[in-house]
C-alpha positions as CSV (number, residue, x, y, z in Angstrom):
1,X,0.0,0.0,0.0
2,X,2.8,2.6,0.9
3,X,4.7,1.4,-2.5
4,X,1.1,2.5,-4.5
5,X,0.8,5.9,-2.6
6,X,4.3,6.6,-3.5
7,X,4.1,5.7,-6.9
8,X,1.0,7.9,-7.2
9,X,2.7,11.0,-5.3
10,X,5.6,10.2,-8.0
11,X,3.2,10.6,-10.9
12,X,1.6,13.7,-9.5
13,X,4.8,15.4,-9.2
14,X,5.6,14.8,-12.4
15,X,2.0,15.8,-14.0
16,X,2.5,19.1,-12.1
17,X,6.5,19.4,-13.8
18,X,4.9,19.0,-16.7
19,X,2.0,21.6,-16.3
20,X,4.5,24.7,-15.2
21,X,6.8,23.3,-18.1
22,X,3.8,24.2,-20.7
23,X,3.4,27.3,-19.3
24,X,6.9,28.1,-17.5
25,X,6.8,32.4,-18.7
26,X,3.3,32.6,-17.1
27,X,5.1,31.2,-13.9
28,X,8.1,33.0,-14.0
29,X,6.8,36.1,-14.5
30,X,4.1,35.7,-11.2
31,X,4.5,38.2,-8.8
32,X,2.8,35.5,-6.2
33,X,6.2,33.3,-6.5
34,X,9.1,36.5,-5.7
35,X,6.4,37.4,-2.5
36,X,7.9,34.0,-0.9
37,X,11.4,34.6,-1.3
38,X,13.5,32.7,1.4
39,X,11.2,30.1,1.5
40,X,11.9,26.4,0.9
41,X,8.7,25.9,-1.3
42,X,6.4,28.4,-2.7
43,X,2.7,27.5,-4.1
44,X,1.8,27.4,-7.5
45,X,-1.7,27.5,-8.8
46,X,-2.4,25.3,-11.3
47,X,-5.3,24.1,-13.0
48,X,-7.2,21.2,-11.4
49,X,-5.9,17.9,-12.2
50,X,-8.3,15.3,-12.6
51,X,-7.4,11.5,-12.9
52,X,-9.3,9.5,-14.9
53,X,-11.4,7.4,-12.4
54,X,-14.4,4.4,-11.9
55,X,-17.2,6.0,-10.2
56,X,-19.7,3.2,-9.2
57,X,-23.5,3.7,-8.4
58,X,-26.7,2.0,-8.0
59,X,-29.0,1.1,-10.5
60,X,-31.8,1.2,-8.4
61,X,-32.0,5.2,-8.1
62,X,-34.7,7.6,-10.1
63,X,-35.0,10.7,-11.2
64,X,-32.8,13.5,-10.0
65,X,-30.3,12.4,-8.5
66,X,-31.0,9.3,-6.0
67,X,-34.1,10.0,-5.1
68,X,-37.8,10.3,-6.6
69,X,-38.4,13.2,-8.9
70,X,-40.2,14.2,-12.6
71,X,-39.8,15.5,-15.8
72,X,-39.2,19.7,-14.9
73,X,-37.9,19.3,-11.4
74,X,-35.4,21.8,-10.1
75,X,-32.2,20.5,-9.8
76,X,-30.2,21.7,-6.2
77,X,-33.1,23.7,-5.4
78,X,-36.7,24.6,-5.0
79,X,-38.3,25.3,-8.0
80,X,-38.3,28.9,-8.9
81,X,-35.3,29.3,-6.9
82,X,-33.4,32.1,-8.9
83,X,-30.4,32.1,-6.1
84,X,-27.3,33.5,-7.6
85,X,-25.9,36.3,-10.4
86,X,-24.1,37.1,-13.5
87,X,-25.1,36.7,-16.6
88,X,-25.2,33.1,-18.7
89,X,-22.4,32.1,-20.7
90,X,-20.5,29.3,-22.5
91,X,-17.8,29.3,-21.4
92,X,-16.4,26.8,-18.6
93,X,-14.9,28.1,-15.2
94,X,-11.5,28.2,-14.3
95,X,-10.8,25.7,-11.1
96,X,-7.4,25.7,-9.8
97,X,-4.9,24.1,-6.9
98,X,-1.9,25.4,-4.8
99,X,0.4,23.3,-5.2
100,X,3.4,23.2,-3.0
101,X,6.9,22.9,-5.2
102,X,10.5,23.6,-3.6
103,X,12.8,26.4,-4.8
104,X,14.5,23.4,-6.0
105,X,12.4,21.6,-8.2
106,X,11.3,25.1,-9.9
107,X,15.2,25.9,-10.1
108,X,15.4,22.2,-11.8
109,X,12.5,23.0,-14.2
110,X,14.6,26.7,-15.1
111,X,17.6,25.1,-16.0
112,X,16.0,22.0,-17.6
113,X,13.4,24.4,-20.1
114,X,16.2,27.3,-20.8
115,X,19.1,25.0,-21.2
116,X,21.1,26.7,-18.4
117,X,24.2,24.9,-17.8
118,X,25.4,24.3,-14.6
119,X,27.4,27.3,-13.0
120,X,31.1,26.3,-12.2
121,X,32.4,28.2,-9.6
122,X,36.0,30.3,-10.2
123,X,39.7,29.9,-9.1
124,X,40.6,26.6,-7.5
125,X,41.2,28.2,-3.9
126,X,37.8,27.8,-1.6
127,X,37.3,28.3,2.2
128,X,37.5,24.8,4.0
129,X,34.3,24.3,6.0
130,X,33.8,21.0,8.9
131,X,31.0,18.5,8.6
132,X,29.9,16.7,11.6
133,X,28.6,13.3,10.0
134,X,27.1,10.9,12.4
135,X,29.1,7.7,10.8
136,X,30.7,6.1,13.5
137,X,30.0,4.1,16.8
138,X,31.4,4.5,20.0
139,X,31.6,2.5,23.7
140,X,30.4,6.0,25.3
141,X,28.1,8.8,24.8
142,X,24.8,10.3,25.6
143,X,21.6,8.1,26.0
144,X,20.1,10.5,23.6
145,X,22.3,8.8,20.9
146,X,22.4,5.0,21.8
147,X,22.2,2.8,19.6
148,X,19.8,0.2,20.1
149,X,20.4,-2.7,17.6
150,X,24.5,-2.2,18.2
151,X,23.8,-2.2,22.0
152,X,21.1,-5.6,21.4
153,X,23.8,-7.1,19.6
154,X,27.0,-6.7,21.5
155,X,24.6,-8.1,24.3
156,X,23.5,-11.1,22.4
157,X,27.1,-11.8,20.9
158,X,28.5,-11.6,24.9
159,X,25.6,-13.9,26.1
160,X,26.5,-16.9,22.9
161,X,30.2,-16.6,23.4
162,X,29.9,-16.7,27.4
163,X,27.5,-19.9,26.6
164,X,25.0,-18.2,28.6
165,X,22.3,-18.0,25.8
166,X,19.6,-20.6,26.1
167,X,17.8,-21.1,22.6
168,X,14.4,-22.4,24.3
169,X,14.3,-19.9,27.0
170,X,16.1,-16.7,25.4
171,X,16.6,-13.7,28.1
172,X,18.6,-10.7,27.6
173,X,20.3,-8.6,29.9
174,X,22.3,-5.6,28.8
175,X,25.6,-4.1,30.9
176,X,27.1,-1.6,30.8
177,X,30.3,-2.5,28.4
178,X,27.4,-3.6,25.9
179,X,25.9,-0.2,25.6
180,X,27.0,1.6,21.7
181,X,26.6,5.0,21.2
182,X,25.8,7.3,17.1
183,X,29.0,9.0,17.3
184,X,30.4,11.9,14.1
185,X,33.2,12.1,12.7
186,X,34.7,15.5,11.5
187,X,34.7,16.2,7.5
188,X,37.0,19.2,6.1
189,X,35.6,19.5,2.4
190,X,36.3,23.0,0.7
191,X,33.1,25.6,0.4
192,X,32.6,27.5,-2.4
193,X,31.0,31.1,-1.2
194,X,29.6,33.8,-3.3
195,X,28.3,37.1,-2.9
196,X,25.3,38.7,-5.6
197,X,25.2,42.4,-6.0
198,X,22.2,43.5,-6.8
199,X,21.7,47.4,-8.1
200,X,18.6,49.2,-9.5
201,X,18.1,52.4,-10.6
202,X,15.4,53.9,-8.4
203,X,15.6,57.7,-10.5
204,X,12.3,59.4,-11.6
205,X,12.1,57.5,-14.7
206,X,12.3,54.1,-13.0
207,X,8.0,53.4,-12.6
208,X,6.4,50.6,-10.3
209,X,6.5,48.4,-13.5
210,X,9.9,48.4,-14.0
211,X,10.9,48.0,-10.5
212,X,8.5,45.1,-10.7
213,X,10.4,43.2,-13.5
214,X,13.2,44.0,-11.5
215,X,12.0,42.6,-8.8
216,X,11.0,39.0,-10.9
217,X,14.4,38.7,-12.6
218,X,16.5,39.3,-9.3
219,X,14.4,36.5,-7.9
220,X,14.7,33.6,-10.6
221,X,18.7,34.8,-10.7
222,X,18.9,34.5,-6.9
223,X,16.9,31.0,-7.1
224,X,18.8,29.7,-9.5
225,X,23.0,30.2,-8.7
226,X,21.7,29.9,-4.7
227,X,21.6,25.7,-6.4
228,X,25.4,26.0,-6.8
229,X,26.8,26.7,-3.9
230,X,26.8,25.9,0.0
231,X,26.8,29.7,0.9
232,X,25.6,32.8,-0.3
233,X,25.0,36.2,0.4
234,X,22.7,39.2,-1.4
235,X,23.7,42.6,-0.8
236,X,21.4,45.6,-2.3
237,X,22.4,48.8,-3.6
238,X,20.0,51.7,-5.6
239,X,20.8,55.0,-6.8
240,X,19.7,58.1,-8.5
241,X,22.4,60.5,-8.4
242,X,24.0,59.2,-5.1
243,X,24.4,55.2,-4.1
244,X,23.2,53.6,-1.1
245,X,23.1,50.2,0.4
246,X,19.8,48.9,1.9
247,X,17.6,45.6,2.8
248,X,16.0,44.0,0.4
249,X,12.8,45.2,1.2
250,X,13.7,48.5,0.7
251,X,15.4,47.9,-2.4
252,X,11.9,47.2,-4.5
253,X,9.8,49.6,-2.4
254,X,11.7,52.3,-2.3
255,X,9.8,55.5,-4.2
256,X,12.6,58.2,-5.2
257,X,13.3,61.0,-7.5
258,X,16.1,62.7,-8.9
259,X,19.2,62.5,-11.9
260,X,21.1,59.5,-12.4
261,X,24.8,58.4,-12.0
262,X,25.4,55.2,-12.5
263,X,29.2,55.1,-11.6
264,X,27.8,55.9,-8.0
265,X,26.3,52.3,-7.9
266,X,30.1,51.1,-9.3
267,X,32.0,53.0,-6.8
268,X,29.5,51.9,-3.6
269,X,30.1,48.3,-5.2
270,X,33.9,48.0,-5.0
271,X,33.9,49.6,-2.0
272,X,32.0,46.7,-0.2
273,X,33.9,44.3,-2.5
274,X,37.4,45.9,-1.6
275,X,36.4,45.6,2.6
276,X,34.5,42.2,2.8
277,X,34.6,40.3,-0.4
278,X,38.4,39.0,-1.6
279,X,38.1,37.6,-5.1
280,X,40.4,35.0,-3.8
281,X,37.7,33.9,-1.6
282,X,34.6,34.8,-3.2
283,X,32.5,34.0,-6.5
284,X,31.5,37.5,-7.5
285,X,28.8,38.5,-8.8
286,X,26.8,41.9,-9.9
287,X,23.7,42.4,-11.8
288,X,22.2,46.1,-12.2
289,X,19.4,47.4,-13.8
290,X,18.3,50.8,-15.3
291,X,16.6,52.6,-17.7
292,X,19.9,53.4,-19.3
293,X,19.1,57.3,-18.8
294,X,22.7,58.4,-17.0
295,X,23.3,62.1,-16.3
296,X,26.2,62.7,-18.8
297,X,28.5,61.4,-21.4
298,X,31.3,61.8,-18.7
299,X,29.6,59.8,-16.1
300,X,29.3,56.8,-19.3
301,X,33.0,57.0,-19.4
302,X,33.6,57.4,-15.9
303,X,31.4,53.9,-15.9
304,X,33.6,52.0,-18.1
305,X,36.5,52.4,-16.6
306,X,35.3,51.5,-13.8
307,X,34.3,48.1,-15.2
308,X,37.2,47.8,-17.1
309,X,39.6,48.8,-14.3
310,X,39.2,47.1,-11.2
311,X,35.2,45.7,-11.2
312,X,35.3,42.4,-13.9
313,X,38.8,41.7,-13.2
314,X,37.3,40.8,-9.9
315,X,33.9,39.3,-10.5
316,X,32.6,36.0,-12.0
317,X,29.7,38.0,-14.1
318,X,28.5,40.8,-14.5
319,X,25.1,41.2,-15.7
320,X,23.1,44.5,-16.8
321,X,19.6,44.7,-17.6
322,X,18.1,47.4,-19.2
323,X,14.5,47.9,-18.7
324,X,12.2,49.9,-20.7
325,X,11.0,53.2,-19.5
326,X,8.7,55.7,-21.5
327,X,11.0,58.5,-20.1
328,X,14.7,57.1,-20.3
329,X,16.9,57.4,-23.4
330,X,17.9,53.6,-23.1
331,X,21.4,54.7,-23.8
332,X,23.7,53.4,-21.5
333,X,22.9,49.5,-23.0
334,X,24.5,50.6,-26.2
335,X,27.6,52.3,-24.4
336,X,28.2,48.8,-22.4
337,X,27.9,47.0,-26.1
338,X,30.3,48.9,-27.6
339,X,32.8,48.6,-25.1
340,X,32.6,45.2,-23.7
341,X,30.8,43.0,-26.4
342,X,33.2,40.6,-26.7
343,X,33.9,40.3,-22.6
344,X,33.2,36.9,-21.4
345,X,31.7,37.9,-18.4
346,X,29.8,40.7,-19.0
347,X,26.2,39.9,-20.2
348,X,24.0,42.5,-21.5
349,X,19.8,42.5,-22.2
350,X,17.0,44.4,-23.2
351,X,13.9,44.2,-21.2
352,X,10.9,45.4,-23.0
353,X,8.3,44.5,-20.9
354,X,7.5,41.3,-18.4
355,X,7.7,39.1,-21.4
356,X,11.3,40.1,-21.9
357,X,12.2,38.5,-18.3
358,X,12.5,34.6,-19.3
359,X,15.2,36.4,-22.1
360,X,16.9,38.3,-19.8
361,X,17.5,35.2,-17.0
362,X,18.4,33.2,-19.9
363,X,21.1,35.9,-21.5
364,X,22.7,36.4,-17.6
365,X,22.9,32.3,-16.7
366,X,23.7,30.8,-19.8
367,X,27.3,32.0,-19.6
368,X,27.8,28.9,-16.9
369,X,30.3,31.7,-14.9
């Protein structure tokens, strides 16, 4: 019986796979999924799923339903019951289910349906982290961790070897040398860490609907290079004319104004990178996002040599994402093309609207950096 149910449970994991994969930009571009970010598993509506089934009935029931009734007989109600609204239509309903999926199986269905290979992370140096792995047995150690079969064991083995054990009339008595205890041993395996930089643009011309595809892309890039390694950390940065690091709340709700300068962003970004990041120690990684409206020409070269400098010598990828505003120019995404096409880890996209997001995950993780 348990086999069945988890062959079933098997099957319906795999019909619901299979239903986000038909669908997989409606579901990426839900603003439902980013709300539960840092969760292990996030709901996902999906339309009813219904198996194939027997139903069996009598044959002995009349009219409507089971019991008596005749030709004109209200069904579910009196007759003349004219309970309920809306106009008549066609068309059928829409039923739906929550159903619960890991991060990880939606990561899984990412890679799988945009071909994203696995991320390999850089340098061969990585900090060593201990493992405590309960492996081993030991003579002592806390009752919480004894180890009944070893301890039932030793105690038989003593009793046949002693020639105490009595086939017909089998006792057990347990003493204190027989008692065997879970104990760990200590693992030292190297841990790769990485640190994602996220900046945004938060100027006048950056709308709610911008910030909002933001705010998806971030989320499926987060989801997906958080699969690749044991530790990670998210810092936030937005800017208009100044740079500022905040929470991650405050980095999609935040409601400014102002002029642009994107080098701002850059400088706030090395500075964090230069006190608490070492590239020796560190996957890097910095994604930003703007309208591509900067303040000057100047501040355009200022940006570049920035990058060029001191910021991708250090990181594994750098991604920028331009979205698209009714008020910016949109020229800062040509600047970065003319300078660093041909960069291996710089990755650049254009965002047109929410449709434009599966592109733009696809553009910044199929690099594998």
């Amino acid at each position: 019986m348990i086999e069945k149910i988890e062959q079933d449970h098997r099957r319906f994991r795999e019909i619901v796979k299979g239903t986000i994969r038909k669908d997989l930009k409606r579901y990426l571009t839900r603003q439902e999924i980013v709300g539960k970010r840092g969760k292990q598993a996030v709901p996902i509506p999906i339309p009813q799923i219904d198996l194939p089934r027997f139903v069996h009935g009598s044959k002995d029931g009349e009219g409507v339903g089971q019991g008596e009734g005749q030709p004109g007989d209200a069904v579910g109600g009196q007759p003349g019951d004219q309970s309920g609204a809306g106009q008549a239509g066609d068309k059928p309903g829409e039923h739906t289910v929550e159903v619960e999926v890991s991060l990880q199986e939606l990561a899984e269905i990412l890679g799988e349906e945009l071909q994203l290979p696995r991320i390999q992370p850089k340098g061969e140096r990585a900090l060593m982290s201990k493992r405590f792995k309960y492996t081993t047995i030991s003579n002592v150690g806390p009752e919480s961790l004894r180890h009944f079969k070893r301890t039932y064991r030793r105690a038989l083995l003593r009793l046949i070897m002693s020639g105490e054990y009595e086939a017909d009339k089998p006792t057990l008595s347990i003493r204190r040398e027989d008692l065997r205890y879970r104990s760990f041993k200590i693992d030292v395996e190297p841990k790769h860490n990485a640190v994602i930089f996220y900046m945004m643009d938060v100027s006048g011309s950056m709308g709610d609907e911008q910030k909002e595809v933001v705010r998806i892309a971030s989320f499926w890039l987060d989801t997906w290079i958080r699969q690749h390694y044991q530790g990670i950390e998210s810092r936030y940065i937005i800017h208009d004319a100044t740079a500022r690091e905040v929470d991650e709340d405050t980095f999609f709700r935040t409601k400014e104004s102002g002029g642009t300068l994107i080098s701002s962003a850059y400088e706030l970004c090395l500075d964090l990178v230069t006190k608490e990041y070492p590239p020796a120690d560190w996957n890097l990684y910095a994604f930003h996002f703007s309208d591509g409206d900067n303040w000057s020409s100047n501040d355009n070269e200022k940006c570049v040599k920035l990058l060029g400098e001191r910021l991708l010598p250090m990181v594994n990828l750098f991604g920028y994402g331009q979205v698209k505003s009714p008020y910016g120019s949109g020229q800062f995404l040509q600047v970065l093309a003319n300078e660093y096409q041909a960069a291996e880890n710089v990755v650049l996209a254009d965002i047109q609207d929410r449709d434009g997001i599966v592109g733009c995950i696809k553009t910044f993780l199929g690099t594998g950096r």
